[in-house]
N, C-alpha and C positions, 0 to 999 in steps of 0.2 A: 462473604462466607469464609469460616477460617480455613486454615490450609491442612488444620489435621483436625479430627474427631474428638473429644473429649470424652475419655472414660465415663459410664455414669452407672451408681449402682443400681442394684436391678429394683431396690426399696426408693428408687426415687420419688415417683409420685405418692409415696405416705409421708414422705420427707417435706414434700412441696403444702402437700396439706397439711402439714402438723406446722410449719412453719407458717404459711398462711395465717392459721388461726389464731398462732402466738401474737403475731401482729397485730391482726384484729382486736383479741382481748386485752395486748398492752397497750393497744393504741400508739403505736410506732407510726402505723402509715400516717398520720398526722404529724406527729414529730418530726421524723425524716424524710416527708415526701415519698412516700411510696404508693407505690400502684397498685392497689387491692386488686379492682376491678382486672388490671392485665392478670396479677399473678392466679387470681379465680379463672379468667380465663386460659391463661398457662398452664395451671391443672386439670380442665375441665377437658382441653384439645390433647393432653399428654395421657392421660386417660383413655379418650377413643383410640386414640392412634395408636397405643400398646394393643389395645383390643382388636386392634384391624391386624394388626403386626400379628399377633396370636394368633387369628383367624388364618391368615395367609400362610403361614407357615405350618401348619395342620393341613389345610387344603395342598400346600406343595406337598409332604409329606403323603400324604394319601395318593395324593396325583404318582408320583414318583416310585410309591410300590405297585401300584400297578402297571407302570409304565417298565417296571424291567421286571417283573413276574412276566408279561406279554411280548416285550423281547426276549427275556429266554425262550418262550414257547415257541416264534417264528424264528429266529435259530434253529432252533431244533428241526423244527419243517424242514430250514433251507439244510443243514446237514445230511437230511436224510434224504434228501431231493439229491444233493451230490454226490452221495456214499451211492447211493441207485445207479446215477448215470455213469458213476466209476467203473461200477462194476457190469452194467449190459455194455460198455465199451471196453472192458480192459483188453483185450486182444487186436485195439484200436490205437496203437501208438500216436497218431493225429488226434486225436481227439481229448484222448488222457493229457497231452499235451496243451491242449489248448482249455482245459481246467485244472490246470498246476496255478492261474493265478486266483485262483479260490480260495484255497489250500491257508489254512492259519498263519498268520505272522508269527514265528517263532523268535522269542526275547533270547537274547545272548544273558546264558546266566556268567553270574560271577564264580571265577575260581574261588576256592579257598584257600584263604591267604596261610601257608607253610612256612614256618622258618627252621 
């Protein structure tokens, strides 16, 4: 297996079959030895496999807007579940306390940069 990918354009398999048939009709594969029969089959398997690839990536995509449309909504639950218990305890120093590690991660924003 190589050790990097090789770029291929996205028009490849018209490429593979327009080439193909050149062969064919000039009758290369005779000439030089070539493999019809694989490169039919090199485009026939490059073919499905885009269309699998296509499929799956549509199925992720769908998968994945509903999968954080449904986490934001249980977020939300859990926020208001803890904005709740915040507030029937806040006269409860123990308590408030021991839901401080709930509480959002806050990101260190960046200064801006002054000269």
């Amino acid at each position: 297996m190589p050790k990097s990918v090789t770029s291929v354009p996205s028009n490849f398999d018209a490429q593979l079959d327009s080439l193909t048939n050149r062969i064919r009709s000039e009758g290369w594969d005779k000439k030089f030895s070539l493999d019809l029969k694989q490169l039919d089959l090199a485009l026939k398997t490059q073919r499905s496999d885009k269309q699998k690839d296509s499929k799956l990536r549509q199925d992720y995509q769908a998968f994945h807007r509903r999968f954080t449309s449904g986490q934001s909504a249980r977020y939300a639950m859990y926020m208001q579940a803890l904005t709740i218990l915040r507030a029937a305890h806040r006269n409860q120093p123990d308590v408030l306390k021991s839901l401080e590690g709930f509480k959002r991660k806050s990101t260190a924003r960046k200064k801006p940069i002054t000269k």
